[in-house]
N, C-alpha and C positions, 0 to 999 in steps of 0.2 A: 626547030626540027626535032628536038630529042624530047620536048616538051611534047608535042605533037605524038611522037612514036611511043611516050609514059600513059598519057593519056590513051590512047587504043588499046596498051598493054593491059591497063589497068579494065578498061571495058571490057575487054575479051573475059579476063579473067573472074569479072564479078556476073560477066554472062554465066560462063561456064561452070562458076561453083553455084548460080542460079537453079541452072538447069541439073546437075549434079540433085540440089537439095527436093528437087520438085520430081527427080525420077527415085529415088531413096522414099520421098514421102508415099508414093503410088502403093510402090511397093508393100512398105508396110499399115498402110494401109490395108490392102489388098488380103492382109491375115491376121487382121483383126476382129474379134468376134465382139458382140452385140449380147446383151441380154435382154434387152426390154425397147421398145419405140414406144413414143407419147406423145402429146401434143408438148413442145419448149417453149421456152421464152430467153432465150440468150443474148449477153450484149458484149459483145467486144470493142474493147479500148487498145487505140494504140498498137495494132496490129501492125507485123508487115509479113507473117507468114507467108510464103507464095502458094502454102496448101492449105486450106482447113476443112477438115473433115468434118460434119454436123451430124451425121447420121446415116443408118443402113438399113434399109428395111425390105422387107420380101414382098414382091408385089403381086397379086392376081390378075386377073384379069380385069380392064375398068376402076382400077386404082390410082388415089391421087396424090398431087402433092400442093400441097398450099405455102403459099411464102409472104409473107410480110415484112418489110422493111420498114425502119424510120429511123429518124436523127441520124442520118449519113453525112461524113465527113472526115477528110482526110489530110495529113500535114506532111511537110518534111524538112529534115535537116539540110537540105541543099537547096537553095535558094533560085538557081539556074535548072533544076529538076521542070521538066513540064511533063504535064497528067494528062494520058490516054487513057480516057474513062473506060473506054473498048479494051482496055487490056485489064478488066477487073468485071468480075461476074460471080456468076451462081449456074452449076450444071451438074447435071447426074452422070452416073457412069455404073457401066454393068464391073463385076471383079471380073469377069471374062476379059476386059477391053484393058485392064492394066496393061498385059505383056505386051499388046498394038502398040499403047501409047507412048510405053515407054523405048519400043524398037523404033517411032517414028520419031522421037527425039533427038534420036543418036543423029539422026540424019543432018539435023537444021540448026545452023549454030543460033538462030534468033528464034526459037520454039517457045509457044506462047498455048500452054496446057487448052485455053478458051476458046484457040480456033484449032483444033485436034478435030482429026474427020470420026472419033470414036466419043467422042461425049454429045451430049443433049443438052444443049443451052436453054436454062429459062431465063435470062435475061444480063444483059453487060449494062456496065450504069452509065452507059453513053445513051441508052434504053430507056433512062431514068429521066424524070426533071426533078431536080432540085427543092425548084421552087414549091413543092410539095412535100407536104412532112412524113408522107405513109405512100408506100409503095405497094400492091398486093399484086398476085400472081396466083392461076392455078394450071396446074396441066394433069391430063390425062393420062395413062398411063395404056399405051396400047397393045406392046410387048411383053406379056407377064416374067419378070425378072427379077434378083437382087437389084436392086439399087443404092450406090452412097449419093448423099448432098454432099455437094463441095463447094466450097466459094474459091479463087482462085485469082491470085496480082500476080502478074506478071511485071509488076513495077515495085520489086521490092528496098526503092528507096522512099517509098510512099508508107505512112502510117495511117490505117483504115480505121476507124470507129462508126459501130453503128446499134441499131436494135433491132431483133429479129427473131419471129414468130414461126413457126415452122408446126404443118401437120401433116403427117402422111399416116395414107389408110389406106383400106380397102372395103367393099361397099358388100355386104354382104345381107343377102334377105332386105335388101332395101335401105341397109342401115348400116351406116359407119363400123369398122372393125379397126382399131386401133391399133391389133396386133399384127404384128407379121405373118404373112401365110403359112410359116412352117412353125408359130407358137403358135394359134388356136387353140389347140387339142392341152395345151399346158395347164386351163384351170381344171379340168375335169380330172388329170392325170395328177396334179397336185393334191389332188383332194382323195385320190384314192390312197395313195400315199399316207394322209392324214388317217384314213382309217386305220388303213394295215400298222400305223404307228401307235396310233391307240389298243389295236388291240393287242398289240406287243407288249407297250405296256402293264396292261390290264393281266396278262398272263404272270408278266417278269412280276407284279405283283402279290398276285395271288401263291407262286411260287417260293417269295420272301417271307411271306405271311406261316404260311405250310412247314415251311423248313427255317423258323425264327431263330431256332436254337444255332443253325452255323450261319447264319446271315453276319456276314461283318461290316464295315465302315463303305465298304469297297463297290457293294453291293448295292446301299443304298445312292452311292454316287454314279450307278448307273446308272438306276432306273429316272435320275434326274437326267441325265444323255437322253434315253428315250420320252421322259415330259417336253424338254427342249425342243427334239426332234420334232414331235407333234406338231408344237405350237408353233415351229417355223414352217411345217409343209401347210397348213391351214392360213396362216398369213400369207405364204406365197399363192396357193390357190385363188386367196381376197383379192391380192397385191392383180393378178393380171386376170382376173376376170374384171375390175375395175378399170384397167386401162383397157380393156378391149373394149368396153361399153363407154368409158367417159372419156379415154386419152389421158388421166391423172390416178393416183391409185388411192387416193383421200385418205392417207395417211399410214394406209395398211404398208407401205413398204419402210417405214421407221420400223412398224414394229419387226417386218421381216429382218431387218439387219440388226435389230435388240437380241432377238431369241439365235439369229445365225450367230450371232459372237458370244453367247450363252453354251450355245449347241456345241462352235469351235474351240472353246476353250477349257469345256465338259470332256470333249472327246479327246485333245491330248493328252489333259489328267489324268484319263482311265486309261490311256494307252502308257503312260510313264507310271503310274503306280501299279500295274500287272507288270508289267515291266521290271519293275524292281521287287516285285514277290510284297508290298505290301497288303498285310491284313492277310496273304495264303502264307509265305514264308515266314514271314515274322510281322509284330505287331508297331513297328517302328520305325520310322526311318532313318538312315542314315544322312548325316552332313551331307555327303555330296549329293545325297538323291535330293536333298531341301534345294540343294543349289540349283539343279538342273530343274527344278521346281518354279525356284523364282525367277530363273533364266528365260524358263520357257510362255510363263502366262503374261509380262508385259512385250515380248514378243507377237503372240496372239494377239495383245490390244493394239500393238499398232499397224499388223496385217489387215485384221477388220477394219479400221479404221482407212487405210489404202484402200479397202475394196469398195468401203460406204465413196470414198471417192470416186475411184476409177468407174462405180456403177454410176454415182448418180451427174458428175461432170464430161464427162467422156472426150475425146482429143482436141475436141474443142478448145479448150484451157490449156493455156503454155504449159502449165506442169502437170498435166494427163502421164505424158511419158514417163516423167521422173518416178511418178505414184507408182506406174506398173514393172517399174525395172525392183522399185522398193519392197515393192508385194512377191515379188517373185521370189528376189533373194531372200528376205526373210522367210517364207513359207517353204524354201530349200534346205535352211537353215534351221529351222521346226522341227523339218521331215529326218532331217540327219541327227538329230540331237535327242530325240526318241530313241533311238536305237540303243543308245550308249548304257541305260540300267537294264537293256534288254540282253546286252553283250555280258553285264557284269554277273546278271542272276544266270545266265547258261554257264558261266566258266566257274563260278562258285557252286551248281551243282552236277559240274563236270568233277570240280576236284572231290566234292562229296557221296561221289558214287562209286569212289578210288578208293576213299579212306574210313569211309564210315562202316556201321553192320546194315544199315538197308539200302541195300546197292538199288532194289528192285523196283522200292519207291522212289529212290529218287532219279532212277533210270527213266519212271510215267513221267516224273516232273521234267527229265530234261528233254524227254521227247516234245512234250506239250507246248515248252518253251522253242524248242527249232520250227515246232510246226506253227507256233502264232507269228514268230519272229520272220516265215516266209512269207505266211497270210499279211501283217503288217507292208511287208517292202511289196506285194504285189496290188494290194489297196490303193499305194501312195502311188504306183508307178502307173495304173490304170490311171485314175483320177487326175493325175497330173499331166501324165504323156499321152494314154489311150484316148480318155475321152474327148481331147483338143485335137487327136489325128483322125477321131470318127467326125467331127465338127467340121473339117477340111474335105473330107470326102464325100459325105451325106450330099443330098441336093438342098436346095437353100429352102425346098418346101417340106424336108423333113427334118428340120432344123430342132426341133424336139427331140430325136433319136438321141446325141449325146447327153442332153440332161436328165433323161430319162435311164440311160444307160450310168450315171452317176450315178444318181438315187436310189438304181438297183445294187450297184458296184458297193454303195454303204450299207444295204438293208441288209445284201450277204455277208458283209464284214461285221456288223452287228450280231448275225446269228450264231456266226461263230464264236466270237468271244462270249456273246451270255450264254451260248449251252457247255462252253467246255470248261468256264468258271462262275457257271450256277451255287447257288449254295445247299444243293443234292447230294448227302455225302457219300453213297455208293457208286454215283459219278464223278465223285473227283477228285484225284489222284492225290491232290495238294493233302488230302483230309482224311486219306484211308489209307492201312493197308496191304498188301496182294496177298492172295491168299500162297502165293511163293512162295514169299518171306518169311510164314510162320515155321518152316522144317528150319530156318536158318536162327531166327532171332527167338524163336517161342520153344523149340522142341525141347531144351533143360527144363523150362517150367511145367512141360505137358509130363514129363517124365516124373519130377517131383510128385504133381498132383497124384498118379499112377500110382505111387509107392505108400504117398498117404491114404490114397482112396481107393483099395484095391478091386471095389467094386464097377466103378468108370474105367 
């Protein structure tokens, strides 16, 4: 009898954290964002997730999705277990239909995601024969909407392995579109980018060239920021005009994450050594600015290197989540860690504008320094917070606004730091200075000269 009542205790309970894990995954799911659809090739071993996510893609009207199975096969540790192939599948689901599904679960202590009156079944593997090594599927898409693929065991004492092919698209002009409806518009938009980078460039250099004589170290590791820049909006242009045309990006998307961790780790450098006034304040740098130096560029390597993940394996892969909780915290850890030469050179020419004779210059400096140091926290706060809340609210067919709204978010942030630490010296403060300060620090010598030269 007590045997009997452990035994149900125990069902309830591995129901319950079942259903628990499978409304939790919905969920996040449901706010996760996408960069790119393609045709895959994924194979899972040894599964028993009760959710797995494959993919999300924006669909049009008359769009499809293709599915190919093979080498299916499944184990388990419990020997008395028996397999309802009907509790294991593959089905779409709009992000609208999470909050349904997860309020009709609450209801049903034996809730089984596959037979939810809010998902689109393409097929359960009781659907399936076996005795065949490839499975295909296609469906049509008649409701133009976001869609995720999901496959889904509701038997998670069952371990899945399988191989599986996957393409969704949309048929546009007669012809496959590989991208999602609301990135279309991304190679064209990348590419203009590419321009407006080049001719950034092309400016910040010829202004180097002009003004050689206060061109510092500082200066020239900008304008590698902006070559970086370039060669990564020109890759990403290649990157998804290719996959909209072939489903694969033929390589161009290596180069895109070579030049984006070139780009990323160019542009903290230039925000930590303005930061710490090297090359304008002084020509050297200090121990601690070396440390937050070395601190912060294998930092950088291993964020890129999270993100080369988290783009190119996606939740699919057991450790998807651990990548993006790792990408966060470091890239939180980045953003805070910038600040710190930026706090040291304000309060070093807070105390220098207290005790020195050119209060006036270094009054321009300390302003410059409050006004990059807000620009900096409102960059990182847009980029990090805004553009993921514009992502959430846009419609799934304008799904381009937030990354376009980044790309702008950086172009502004870039202009302001090259024009206000150009190496122009009647524009900048670091190099000149005011014509204030000469009644204060100049008038003894203007009066000497007077005395000698009575004719001036």
């Amino acid at each position: 009898m007590i045997q009997k009542a452990l035994e149900i205790f125990l069902f309830r309970m591995t129901h319950s954290l079942l259903l628990l894990v499978v409304s939790i995954s919905l969920f996040i799911f449901s706010s996760i964002q996408f960069c790119a659809c393609e045709i895959k090739d994924i194979n899972i071993v040894d599964d028993s997730r009760p959710i797995i996510l494959f993919e999300r893609f924006g669909f049009a009207s008359g769009g499809h999705v293709d599915l190919s199975i093979k080498n299916v096969s499944w184990t388990t540790k419990f020997p008395s277990a028996k397999l309802n192939p009907a509790s294991m599948g593959f089905f779409l689901v709009m992000d609208r239909a999470y909050p349904r599904i997860f309020n009709e679960s609450s209801y049903s202590d034996d809730f089984c995601v596959l037979y939810s009156n809010f998902v689109q079944i393409l097929f359960r593997f009781n659907e399936i024969s076996l005795d065949y090594s490839t499975f295909n599927t296609s469906l049509k898409i008649d409701v133009p909407e976001e869609y995720n693929l999901l496959f889904g065991n509701c038997q998670s004492e069952f371990f899945v392995s399988m191989k599986i092919h996957t393409e969704m698209y949309n048929i546009l002009n007669g012809e496959k579109d590989f991208l999602p409806a609301g990135q279309t518009i991304l190679p064209i938009m990348y590419f203009i980018f590419f321009i407006v980078y080049v001719v950034f460039f092309a400016t910040w250099t010829f202004i180097c060239i002009r003004q050689r004589i206060t061109v510092y170290k500082i200066h020239l590791i900008m304008a590698a920021l902006l070559l970086f820049m370039s060669l990564k909006m020109i890759c990403a242009s290649e990157d998804k005009m290719y996959i909209r045309n072939t489903g694969t990006p033929h390589g161009w998307d290596i180069a895109f994450y070579i030049f984006g961790f070139l780009k990323g780790v160019t542009l903290f450098t230039v925000i930590i050594l303005i930061g710490t006034g090297w090359s304008f304040l002084k020509p050297y740098l200090q121990e601690r600015e070396k440390n937050i130096l070395a601190f912060i560029i294998p930092l950088q390597v291993i964020e890129n290197l999270a993100a080369v993940l988290i783009s190119e394996t996606g939740p699919v892969e057991k450790d998807w989540f651990t990548w993006n909780e790792m990408f966060l915290v470091i890239d939180v850890v980045c953003c805070i860690t910038i600040f710190i030469p930026i706090f040291w050179s304000i309060r070093s020419l807070r105390e220098a504008s207290k005790n020195d004779g050119k209060a006036a210059r270094n009054l321009d400096k300390l302003t410059l320094f409050r006004q990059f140091y807000i620009v900096v926290i409102a960059y990182l706060y847009f980029t990090r917070f805004g553009v993921p809340g514009i992502g959430v609210i846009v419609n799934y067919r304008d799904e381009w606004i937030p990354i376009v709204s980044a790309e702008g978010a950086s172009m502004l942030f870039y202009l302001f730091i090259f024009y206000n630490f150009q190496p122009v010296v009647e524009n900048n403060p670091y190099l000149v200075i005011d014509d204030e300060e000469v009644p204060t620090s100049e008038q003894p010598l203007k009066e000497i000269r007077l005395i000698n030269d009575p004719q001036n």
